[in-house]
C-alpha positions as CSV (number, residue, x, y, z in Angstrom):
1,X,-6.6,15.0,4.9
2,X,-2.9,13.9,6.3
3,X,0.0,15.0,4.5
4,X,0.9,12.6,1.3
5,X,4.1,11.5,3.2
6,X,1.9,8.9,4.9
7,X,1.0,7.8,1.7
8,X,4.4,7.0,1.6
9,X,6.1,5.5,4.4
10,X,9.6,3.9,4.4
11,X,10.0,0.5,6.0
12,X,10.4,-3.3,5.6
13,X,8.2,-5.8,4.0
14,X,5.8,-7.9,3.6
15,X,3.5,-6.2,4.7
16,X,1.9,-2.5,6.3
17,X,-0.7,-3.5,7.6
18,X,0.4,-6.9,9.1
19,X,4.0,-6.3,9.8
20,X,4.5,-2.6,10.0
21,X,1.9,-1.4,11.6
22,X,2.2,-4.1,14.8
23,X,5.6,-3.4,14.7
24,X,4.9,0.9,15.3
25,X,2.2,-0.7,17.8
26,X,4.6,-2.8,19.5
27,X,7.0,0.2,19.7
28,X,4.5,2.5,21.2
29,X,3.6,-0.2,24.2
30,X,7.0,-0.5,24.6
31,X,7.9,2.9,25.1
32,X,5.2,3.1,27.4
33,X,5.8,0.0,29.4
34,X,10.2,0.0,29.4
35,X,10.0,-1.6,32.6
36,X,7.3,-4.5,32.0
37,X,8.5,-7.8,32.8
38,X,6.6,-9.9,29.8
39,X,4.1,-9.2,27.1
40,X,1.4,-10.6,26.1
41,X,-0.3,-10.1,22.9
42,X,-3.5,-11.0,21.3
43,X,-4.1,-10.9,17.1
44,X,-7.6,-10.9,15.9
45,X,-9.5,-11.0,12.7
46,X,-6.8,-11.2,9.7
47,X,-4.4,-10.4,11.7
48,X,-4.7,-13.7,13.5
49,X,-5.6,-15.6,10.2
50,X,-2.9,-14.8,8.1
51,X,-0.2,-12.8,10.6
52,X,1.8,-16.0,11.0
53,X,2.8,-15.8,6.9
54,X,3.3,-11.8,7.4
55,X,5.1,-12.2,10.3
56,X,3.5,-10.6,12.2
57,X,3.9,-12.8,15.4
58,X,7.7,-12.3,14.5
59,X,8.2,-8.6,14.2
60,X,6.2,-7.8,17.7
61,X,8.6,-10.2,19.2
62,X,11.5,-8.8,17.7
63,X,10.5,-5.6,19.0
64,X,9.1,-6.2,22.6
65,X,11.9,-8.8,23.5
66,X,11.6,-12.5,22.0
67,X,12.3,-13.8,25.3
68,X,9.5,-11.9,27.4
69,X,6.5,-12.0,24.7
70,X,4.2,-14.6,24.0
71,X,1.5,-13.9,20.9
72,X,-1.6,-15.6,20.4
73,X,-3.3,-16.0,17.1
74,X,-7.5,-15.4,18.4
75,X,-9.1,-16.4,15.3
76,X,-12.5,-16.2,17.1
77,X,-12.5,-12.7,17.8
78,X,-12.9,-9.8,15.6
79,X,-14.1,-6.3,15.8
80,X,-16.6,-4.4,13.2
81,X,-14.6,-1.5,13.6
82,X,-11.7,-3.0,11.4
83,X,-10.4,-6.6,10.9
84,X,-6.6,-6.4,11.9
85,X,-7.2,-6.1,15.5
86,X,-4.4,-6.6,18.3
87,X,-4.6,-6.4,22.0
88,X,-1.3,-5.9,23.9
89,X,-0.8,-6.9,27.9
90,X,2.4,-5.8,29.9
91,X,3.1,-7.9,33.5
92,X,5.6,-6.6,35.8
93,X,7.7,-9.0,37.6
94,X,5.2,-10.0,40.3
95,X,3.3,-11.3,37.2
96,X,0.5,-8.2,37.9
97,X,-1.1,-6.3,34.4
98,X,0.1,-3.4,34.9
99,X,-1.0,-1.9,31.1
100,X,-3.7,-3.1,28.0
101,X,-3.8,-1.6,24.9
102,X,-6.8,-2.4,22.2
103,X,-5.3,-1.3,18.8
104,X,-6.1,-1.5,14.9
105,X,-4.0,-1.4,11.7
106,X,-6.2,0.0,9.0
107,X,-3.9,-0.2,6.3
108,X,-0.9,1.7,5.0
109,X,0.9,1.0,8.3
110,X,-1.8,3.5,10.3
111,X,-3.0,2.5,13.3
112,X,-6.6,3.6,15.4
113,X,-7.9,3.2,18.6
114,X,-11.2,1.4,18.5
115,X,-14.2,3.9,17.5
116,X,-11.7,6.4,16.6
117,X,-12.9,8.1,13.7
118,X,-10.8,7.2,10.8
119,X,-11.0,9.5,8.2
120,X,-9.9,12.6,10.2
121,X,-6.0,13.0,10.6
122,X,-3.7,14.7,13.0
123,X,-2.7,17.2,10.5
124,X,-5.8,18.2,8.4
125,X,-3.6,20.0,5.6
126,X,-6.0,20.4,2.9
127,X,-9.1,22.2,2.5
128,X,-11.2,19.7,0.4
129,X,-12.0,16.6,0.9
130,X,-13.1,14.9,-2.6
131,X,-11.1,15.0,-6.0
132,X,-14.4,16.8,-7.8
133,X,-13.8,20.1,-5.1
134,X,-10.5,20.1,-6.2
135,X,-10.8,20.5,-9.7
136,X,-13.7,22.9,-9.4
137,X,-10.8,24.8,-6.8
138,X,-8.1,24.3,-9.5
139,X,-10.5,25.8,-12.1
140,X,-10.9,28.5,-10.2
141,X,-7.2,29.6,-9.3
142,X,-6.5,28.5,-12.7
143,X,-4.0,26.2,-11.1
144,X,-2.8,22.9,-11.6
145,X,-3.2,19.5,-9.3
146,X,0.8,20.2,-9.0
147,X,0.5,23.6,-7.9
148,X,-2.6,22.6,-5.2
149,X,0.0,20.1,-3.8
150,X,2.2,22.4,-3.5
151,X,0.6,24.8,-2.0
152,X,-0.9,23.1,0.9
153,X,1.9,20.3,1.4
154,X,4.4,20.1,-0.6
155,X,6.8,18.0,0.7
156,X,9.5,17.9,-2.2
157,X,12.4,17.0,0.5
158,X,10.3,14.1,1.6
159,X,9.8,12.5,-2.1
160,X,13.4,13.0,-2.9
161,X,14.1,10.5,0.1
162,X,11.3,8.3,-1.1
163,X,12.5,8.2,-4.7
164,X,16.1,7.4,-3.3
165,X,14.4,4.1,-1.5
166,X,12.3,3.0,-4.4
167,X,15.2,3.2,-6.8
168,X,17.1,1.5,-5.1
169,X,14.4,-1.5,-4.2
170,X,14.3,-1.8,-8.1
171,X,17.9,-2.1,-8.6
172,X,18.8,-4.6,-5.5
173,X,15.5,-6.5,-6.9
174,X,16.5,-6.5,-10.6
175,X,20.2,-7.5,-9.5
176,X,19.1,-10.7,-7.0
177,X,18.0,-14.3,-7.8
178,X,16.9,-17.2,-5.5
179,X,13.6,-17.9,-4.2
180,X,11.8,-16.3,-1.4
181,X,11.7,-16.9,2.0
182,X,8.1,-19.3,3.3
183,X,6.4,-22.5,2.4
184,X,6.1,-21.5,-1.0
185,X,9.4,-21.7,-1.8
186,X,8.6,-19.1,-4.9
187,X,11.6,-18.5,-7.4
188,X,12.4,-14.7,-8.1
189,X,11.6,-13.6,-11.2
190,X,13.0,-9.4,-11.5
191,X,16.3,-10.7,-13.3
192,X,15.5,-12.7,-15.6
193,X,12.2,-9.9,-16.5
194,X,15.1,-7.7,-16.7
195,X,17.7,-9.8,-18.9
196,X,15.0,-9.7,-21.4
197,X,14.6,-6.2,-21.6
198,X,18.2,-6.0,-22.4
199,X,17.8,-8.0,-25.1
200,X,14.5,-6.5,-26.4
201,X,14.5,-3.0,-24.9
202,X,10.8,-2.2,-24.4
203,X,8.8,0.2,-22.1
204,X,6.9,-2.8,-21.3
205,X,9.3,-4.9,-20.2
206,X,11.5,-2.8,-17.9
207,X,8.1,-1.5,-16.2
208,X,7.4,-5.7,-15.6
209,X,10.6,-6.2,-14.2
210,X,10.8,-3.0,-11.8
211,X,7.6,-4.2,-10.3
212,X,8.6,-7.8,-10.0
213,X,11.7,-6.1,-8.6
214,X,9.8,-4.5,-5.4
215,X,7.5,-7.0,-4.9
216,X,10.0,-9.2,-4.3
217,X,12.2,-7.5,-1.9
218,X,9.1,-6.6,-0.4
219,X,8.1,-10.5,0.1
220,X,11.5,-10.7,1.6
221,X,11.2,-8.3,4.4
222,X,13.3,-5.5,2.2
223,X,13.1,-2.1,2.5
224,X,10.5,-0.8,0.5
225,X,8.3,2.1,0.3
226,X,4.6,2.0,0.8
227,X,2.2,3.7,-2.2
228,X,-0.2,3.4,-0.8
229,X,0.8,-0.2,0.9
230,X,3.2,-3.1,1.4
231,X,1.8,-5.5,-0.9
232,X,1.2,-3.0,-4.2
233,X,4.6,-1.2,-3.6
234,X,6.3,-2.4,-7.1
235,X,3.4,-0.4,-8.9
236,X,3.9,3.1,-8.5
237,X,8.0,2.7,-9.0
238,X,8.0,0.0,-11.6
239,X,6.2,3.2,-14.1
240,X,8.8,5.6,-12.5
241,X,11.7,3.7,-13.7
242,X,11.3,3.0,-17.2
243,X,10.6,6.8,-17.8
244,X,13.8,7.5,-16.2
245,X,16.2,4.5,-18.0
246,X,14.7,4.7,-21.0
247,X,12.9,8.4,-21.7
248,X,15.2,10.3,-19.8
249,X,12.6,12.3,-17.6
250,X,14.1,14.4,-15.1
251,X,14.1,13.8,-11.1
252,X,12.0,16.9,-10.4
253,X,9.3,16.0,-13.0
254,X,9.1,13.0,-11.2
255,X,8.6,14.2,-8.0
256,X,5.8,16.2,-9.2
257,X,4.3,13.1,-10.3
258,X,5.2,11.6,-6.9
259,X,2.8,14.4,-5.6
260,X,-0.2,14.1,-7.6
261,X,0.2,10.5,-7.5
262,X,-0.1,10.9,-3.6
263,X,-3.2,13.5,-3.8
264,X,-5.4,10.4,-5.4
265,X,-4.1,7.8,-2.6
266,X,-4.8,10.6,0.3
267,X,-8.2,10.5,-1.1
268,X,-9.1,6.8,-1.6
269,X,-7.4,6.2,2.0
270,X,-9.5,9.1,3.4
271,X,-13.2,8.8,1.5
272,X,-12.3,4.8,0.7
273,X,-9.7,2.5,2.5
274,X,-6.5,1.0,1.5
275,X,-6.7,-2.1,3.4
276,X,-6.8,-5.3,2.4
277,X,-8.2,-7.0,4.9
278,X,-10.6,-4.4,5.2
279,X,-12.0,-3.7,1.1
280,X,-10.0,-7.1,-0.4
281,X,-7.2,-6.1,-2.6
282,X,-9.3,-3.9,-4.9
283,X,-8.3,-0.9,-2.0
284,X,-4.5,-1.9,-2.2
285,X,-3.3,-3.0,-5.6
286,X,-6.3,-1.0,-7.7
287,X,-5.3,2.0,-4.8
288,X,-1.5,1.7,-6.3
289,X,-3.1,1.6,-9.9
290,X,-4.8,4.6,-9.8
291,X,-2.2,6.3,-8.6
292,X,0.4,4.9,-10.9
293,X,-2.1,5.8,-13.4
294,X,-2.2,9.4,-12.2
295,X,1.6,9.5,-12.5
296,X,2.1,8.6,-15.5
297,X,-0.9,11.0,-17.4
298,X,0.8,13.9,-15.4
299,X,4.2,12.6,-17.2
300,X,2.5,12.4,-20.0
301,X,1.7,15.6,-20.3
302,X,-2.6,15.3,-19.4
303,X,-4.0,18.3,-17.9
304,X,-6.1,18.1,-14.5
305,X,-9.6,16.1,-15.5
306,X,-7.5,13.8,-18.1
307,X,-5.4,13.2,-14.7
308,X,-8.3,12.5,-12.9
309,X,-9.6,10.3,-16.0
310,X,-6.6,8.0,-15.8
311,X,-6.8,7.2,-11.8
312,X,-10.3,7.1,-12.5
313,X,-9.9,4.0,-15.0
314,X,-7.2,2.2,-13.1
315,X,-9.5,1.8,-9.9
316,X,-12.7,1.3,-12.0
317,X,-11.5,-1.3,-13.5
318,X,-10.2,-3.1,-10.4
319,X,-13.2,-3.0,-8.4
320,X,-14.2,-6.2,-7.0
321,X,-10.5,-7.3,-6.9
322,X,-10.0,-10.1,-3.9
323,X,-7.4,-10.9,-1.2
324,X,-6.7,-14.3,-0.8
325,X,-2.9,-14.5,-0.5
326,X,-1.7,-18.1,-0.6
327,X,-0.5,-19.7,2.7
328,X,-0.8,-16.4,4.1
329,X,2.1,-14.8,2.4
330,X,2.6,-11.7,0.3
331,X,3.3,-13.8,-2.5
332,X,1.0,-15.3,-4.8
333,X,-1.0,-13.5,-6.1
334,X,0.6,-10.5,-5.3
335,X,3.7,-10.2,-7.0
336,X,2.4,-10.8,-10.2
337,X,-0.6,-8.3,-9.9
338,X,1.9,-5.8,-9.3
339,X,3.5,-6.0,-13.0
340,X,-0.2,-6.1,-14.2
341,X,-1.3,-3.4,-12.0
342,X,1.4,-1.6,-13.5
343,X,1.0,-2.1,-16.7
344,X,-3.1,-1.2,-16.6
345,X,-1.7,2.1,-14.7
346,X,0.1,3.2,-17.8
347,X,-2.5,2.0,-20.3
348,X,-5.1,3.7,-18.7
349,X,-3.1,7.2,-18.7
350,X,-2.6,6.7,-22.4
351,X,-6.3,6.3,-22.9
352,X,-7.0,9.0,-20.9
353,X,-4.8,11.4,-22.5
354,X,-6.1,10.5,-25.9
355,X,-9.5,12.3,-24.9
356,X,-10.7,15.7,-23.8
357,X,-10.7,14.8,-19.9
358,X,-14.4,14.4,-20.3
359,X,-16.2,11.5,-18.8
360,X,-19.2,10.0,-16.3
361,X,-18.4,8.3,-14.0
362,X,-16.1,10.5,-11.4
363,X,-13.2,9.4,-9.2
364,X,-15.1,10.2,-6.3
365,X,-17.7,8.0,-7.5
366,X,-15.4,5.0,-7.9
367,X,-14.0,5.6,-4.5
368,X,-17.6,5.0,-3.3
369,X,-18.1,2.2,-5.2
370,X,-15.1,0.3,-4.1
371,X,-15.7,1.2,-0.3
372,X,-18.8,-0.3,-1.0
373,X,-18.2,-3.5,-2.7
374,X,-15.0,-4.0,-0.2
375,X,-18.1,-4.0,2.6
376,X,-20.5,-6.7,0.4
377,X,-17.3,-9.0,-0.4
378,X,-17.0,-11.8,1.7
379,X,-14.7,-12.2,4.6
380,X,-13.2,-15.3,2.7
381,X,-11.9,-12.5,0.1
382,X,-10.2,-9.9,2.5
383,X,-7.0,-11.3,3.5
384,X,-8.2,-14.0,5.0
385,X,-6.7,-16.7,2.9
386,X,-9.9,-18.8,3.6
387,X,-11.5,-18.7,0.1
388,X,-10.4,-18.1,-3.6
389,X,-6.9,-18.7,-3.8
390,X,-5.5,-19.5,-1.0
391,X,-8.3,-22.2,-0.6
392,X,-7.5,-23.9,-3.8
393,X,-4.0,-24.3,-3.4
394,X,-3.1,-25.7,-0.3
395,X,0.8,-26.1,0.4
């Protein structure tokens, strides 16, 4: 598995897999083809269905030159390796191709080659592969999951940066009113979330409004940080921030928690997937769930299996979970699932920690399941915006 820092990546919204990842695709051609004259560039499968409401066509012409790309939404074509398939072409001025590129973003803003395998990473830092080795290796050593991060990749400098930007999402969100930018015209909700808390100072409610609060700077293009994705990014900090406001728990504690919260994404993204257009939104906001949940038993105070309980839960209890974004845009349903994402995340550590850490059904397990069910769900479920939602209300 990859280091956790690509669990979390730093960028603007709304979305990894259709506006971050074409934008570090776009970047790479362009460094490889400074000289081209005009681009040209193709967007299958979701990326084509729903890239106009993600921007997508937007960001790659912001980054190869508005004037000297053309994009072309190919709603026809679409690859069994992955769904969120893109094609560039770069011309030179005699109007000869002089470069192609077939390329995928599989979620999380990652991008593949077509066949390329996508479980293996450049940097294969840890030795196990599956949450139920490392358990049986933390037994073992008589370690913790804090001290196996650590060990193999702790990257403590990293998480302090990452903490910085998803404070600060919360607080820019929490401090801004309006409505969002698209067809839906959505009013924000963070401040008013949050005006109530003031009033009625609840765990509960901050943790509602901190999510709101990213979600929605996320939906408008802010800078966010992904955990594991663009579209659950308010669930992981919106448990962080309430512990700090209101319980006082220190920075480094919640860095640790940063870590183990990573070690259960870099296993769902490596055994399972993250994407939404790929599993529905089971592998992106149930993803951020179980590692929210994973969080908050380690700040809790669980020990490993009642850890492993809690992230177990929160993506149990997702599976089946679809993608069908309305009009295309990270919106509806998404912001709201990431308050009750959230708010399942914490419940689920508190149940966990109220047992012995003994259970059936395994993390792995659950990994399994929802790689599997993400392959039986219909494309009209995996952001697509052709069936559930997105289909019933038209704008």
């Amino acid at each position: 598995m990859d280091s956790i820092k690509n669990i979390y990546k730093i960028g603007n919204g709304p979305s990894s897999s259709h506006t971050m990842g074409p934008q570090i695709a776009a970047q790479k051609f362009l460094d490889k083809n400074p000289n081209a004259s005009r681009f040209y560039v193709e967007l299958y499968g979701s990326l084509a269905l729903t890239g106009k409401g993600h921007l997508t066509d937007y960001i790659i012409k912001k980054t190869l030159g508005e004037n000297k790309t053309t994009v072309k939404f190919d709603i026809k074509t679409n690859y069994d390796y992955h769904p969120n398939g893109m094609k560039f072409f770069a011309y030179n001025d005699k109007n000869e191709k002089i470069d192609e590129w077939l390329v995928f973003s599989v979620g999380g803003g990652s991008l593949r080659e077509l066949n390329e395998e996508r479980s293996e990473g450049k940097a294969n830092l840890y030795p196990h592969k599956t949450m139920d080795e490392i358990l049986l290796f933390c037994e073992d050593e008589d370690i913790t999951l804090l001290d196996y991060v650590k060990r193999y990749d702790d990257c403590t400098y990293y998480l302090n940066i990452v903490l910085d930007v998803m404070l600060e999402a919360i607080e820019k969100g929490l401090a801004t009113s309006g409505t969002l930018p698209g067809s839906l015209r959505l009013a924000r909700k963070a401040k008013d979330f949050y005006n109530k808390y003031k009033k009625v100072e609840s765990f509960s409610n901050l943790m509602y409004a901190s999510a709101l609060a990213v979600a929605e700077e996320n939906a408008s293009g802010g800078l966010i940080v992904t955990s594991p994705t663009c579209g659950a990014c308010g669930v992981v900090p919106s448990v962080i921030y309430p512990q700090i406001i209101m319980n006082h728990v220190s920075r480094e504690k919640i860095i640790n928690g940063l870590m183990i919260a990573g070690l259960f994404g870099n296993i769902i993204k490596y055994n399972g997937s993250i994407s939404g257009a790929e599993v529905g939104c089971q592998g992106e906001i149930g993803s951020a769930s179980s590692m929210a949940a994973a969080l908050s038993a380690y700040l809790l105070g669980g020990n490993n299996r009642q850890i492993e309980y809690a992230a177990e839960i929160a993506l149990e209890h997702h599976l089946g979970l679809t993608c069908d974004p309305i009009d295309g845009l990270v919106q509806i349903p998404c912001i709201e699932r990431n308050a009750i994402a959230a708010s399942m995340a914490f419940d689920s550590a508190k149940y966990a920690c109220l047992t012995d850490g003994s259970h059936r059904i395994s993390f792995d397990y659950i990994v399994g399941v929802m790689k599997e069910t993400g392959k039986d769900l219909s494309d009209k479920y995996k952001e697509t915006s052709e069936g559930g939602l997105a289909k019933i209300i038209k704008c």
